[in-house]
C-alpha positions in Angstrom: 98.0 129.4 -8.2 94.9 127.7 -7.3 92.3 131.0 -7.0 91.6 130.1 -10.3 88.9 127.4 -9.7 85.5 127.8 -10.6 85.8 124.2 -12.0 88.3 122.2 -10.3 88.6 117.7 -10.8 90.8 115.8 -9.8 91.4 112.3 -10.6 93.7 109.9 -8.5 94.9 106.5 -7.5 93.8 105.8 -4.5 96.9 103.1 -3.8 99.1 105.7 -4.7 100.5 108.3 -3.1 101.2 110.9 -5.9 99.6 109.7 -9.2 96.9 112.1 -10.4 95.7 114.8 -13.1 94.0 117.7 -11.5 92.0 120.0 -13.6 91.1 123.9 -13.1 89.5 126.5 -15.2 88.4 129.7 -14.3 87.6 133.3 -14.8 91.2 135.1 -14.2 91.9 139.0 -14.6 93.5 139.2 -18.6 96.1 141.9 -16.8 96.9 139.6 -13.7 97.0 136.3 -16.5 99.4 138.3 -18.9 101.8 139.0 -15.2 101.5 135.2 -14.2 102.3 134.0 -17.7 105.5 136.6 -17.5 106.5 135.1 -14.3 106.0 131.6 -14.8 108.5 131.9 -18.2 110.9 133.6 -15.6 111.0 130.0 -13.3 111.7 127.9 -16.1 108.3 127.2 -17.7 108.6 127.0 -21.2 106.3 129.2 -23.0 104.5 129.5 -26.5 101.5 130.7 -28.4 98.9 127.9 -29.0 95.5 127.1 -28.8 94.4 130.3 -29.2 96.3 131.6 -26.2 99.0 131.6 -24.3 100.5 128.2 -22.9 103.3 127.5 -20.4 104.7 124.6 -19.0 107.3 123.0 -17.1 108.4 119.2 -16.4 110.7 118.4 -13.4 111.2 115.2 -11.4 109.4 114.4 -8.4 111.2 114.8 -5.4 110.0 111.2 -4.0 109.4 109.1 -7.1 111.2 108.3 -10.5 108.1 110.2 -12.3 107.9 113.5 -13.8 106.0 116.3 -12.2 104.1 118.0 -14.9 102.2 122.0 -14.7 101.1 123.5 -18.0 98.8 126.8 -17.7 96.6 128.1 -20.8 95.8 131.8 -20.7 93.1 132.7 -23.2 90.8 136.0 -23.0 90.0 136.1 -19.4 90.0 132.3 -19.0 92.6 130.5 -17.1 93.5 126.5 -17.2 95.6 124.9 -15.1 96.6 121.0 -15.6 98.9 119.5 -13.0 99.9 116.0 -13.6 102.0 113.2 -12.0 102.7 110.0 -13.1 99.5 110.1 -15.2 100.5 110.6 -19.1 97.9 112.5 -21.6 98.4 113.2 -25.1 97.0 116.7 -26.3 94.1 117.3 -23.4 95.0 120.9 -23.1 94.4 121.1 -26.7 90.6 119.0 -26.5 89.8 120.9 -23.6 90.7 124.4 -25.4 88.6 122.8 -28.3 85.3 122.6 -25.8 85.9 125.4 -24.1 86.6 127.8 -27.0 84.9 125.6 -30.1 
């Protein structure tokens, strides 16, 4: 899902081939957030109620690497976050970026 943007970063190794964080947040349709939210618990994506919102994400391996792929969406209101990680470890950003975003 990457119609999301209105703020999209991205931060890389530029030796590596798949470490990164990317960032997006966005406006997002509450009705069409509530459907993707629904969905993504339906693939796998492990789902709860925090930081205000709704949050769902999912860890599998990278097909190439011996890293995990990380994807962990926060639906709040009509705002939509997306984090997509791999091979770049954080410790509670979805929760400091809700913090800023919704102080």
């Amino acid at each position: 899902m990457r119609a999301i943007h209105e703020l999209w970063c991205l931060w890389a190794n530029p030796s590596s081939d798949i470490t990164h964080l990317s960032v997006e947040v966005g406006h997002y349709d509450a009705s069409s957030a509530a459907a993707l939210m629904a969905s993504l618990q339906s693939q796998g994506y492990s789902c709860e109620d925090a930081d205000g919102g709704r949050l769902c994400s999912i860890t599998s391996p990278n097909t190439k690497y011996a890293v995990d792929d990380n994807f962990t969406y926060l639906s709040r209101g009509d705002v939509m976050i997306l984090v997509d990680q791999t091979n770049f470890p954080t410790n509670g950003l979805m929760a400091s970026m809700a913090s800023v975003i919704w102080p």
